[in-house]
C-alpha positions as CSV (number, residue, x, y, z in Angstrom):
1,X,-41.4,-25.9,-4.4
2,X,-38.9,-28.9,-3.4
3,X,-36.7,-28.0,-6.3
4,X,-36.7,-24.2,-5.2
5,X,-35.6,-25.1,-1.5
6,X,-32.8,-27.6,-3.2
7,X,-31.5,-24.6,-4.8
8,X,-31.2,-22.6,-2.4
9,X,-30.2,-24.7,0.0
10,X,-27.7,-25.7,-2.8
11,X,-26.3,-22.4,-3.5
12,X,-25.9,-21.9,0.3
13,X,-23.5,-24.3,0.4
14,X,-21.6,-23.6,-2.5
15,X,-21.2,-20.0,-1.3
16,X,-19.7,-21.1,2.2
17,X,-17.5,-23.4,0.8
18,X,-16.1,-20.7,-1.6
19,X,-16.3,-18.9,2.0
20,X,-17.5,-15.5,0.1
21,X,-18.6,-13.0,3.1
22,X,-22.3,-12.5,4.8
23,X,-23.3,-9.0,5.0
24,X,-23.4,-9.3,8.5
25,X,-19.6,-11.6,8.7
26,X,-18.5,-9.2,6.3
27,X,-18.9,-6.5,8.4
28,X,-16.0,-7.2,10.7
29,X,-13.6,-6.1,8.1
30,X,-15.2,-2.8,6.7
31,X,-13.4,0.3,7.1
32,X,-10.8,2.0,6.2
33,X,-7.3,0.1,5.7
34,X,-3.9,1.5,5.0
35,X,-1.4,-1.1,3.3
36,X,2.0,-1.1,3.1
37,X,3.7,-2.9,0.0
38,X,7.1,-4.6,0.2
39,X,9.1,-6.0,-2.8
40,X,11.2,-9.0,-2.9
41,X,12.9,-8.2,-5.5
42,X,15.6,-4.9,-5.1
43,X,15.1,-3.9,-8.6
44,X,11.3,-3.4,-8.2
45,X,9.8,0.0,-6.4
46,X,9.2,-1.1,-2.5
47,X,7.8,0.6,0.6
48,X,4.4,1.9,-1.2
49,X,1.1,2.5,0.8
50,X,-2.4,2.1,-0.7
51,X,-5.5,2.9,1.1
52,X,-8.3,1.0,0.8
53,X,-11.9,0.5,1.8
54,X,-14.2,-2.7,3.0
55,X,-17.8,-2.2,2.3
56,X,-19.6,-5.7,3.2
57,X,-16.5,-8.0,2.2
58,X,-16.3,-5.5,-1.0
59,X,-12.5,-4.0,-1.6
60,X,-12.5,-0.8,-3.4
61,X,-9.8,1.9,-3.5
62,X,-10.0,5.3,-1.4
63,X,-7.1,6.6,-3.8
64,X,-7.8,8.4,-7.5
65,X,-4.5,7.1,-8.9
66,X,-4.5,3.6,-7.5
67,X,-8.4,1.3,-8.3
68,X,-8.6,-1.5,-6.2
69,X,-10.9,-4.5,-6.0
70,X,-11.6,-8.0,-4.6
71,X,-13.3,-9.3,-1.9
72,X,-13.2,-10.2,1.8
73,X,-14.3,-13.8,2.7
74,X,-15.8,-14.8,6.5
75,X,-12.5,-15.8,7.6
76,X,-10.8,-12.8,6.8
77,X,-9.5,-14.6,3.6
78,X,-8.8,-11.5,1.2
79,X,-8.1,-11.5,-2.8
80,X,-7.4,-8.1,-4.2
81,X,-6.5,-6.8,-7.5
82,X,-4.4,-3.1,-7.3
83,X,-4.1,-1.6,-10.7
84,X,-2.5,2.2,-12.1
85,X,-2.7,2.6,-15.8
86,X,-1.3,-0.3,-17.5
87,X,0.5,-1.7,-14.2
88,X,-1.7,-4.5,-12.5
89,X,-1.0,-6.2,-9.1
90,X,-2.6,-9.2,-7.3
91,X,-2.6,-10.2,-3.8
92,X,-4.2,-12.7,-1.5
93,X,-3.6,-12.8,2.5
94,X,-5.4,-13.1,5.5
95,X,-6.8,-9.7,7.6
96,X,-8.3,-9.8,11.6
97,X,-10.1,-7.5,12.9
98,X,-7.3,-4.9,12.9
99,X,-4.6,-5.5,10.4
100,X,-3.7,-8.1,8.3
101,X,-0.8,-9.5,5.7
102,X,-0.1,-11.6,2.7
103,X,1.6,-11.8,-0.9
104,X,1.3,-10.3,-4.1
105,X,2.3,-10.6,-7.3
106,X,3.0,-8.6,-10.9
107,X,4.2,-9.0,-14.2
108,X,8.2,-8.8,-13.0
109,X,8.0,-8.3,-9.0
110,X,6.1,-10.0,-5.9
111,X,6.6,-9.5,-2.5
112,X,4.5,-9.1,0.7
113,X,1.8,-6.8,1.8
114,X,0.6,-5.9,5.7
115,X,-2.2,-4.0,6.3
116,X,-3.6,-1.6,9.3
117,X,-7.0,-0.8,10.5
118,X,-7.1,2.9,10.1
């Protein structure tokens, strides 16, 4: 019983230092999310939108051509992975309540993301 509750107390605290989302924290970021996709780099495609969708701090895609995935942590920390056939995208940021922003990154182009609330 003693080595049960030092489990769990255990694995509590390793999942809020990794600061993965509560169903119930998580919850301030579900919804819908439109996000708009800049490039740094002028020979890479710019000015995309992807929608996504939050579902308990769990990011998955509201597109058919684009499948997203990642997760939303109690802070609002946010990694996501965007992927379209063979082209593969990851981003981390930060998203409030309402709208958010960050970086990404691909084989041969970065740049920033922001994100709104729809």
């Amino acid at each position: 019983m003693i080595t049960s509750r030092k489990s769990l107390i255990a694995a509590s605290l390793f999942a809020t230092v990794l600061g993965f989302a509560t169903p119930s924290t998580a919850a301030t970021f579900d919804g819908d999310w439109n996000v708009q996709i800049t490039s740094s780099n002028a020979a890479c495609p710019s000015g995309a939108s992807v929608s996504i969708g939050i579902n308990n701090g769990q990011v998955a895609s509201n597109s058919a051509t684009v499948t997203a995935s990642g997760r939303v942590a109690e802070a609002g920390a946010i990694h996501v992975t965007l992927a379209s056939g063979m082209k593969r995208a990851v981003g981390s940021g930060v998203l409030t309540s309402t709208s958010g922003s960050g970086t990404w990154r691909a084989a041969l182009c970065s740049g920033t993301w922001t994100a709104q609330r729809i």
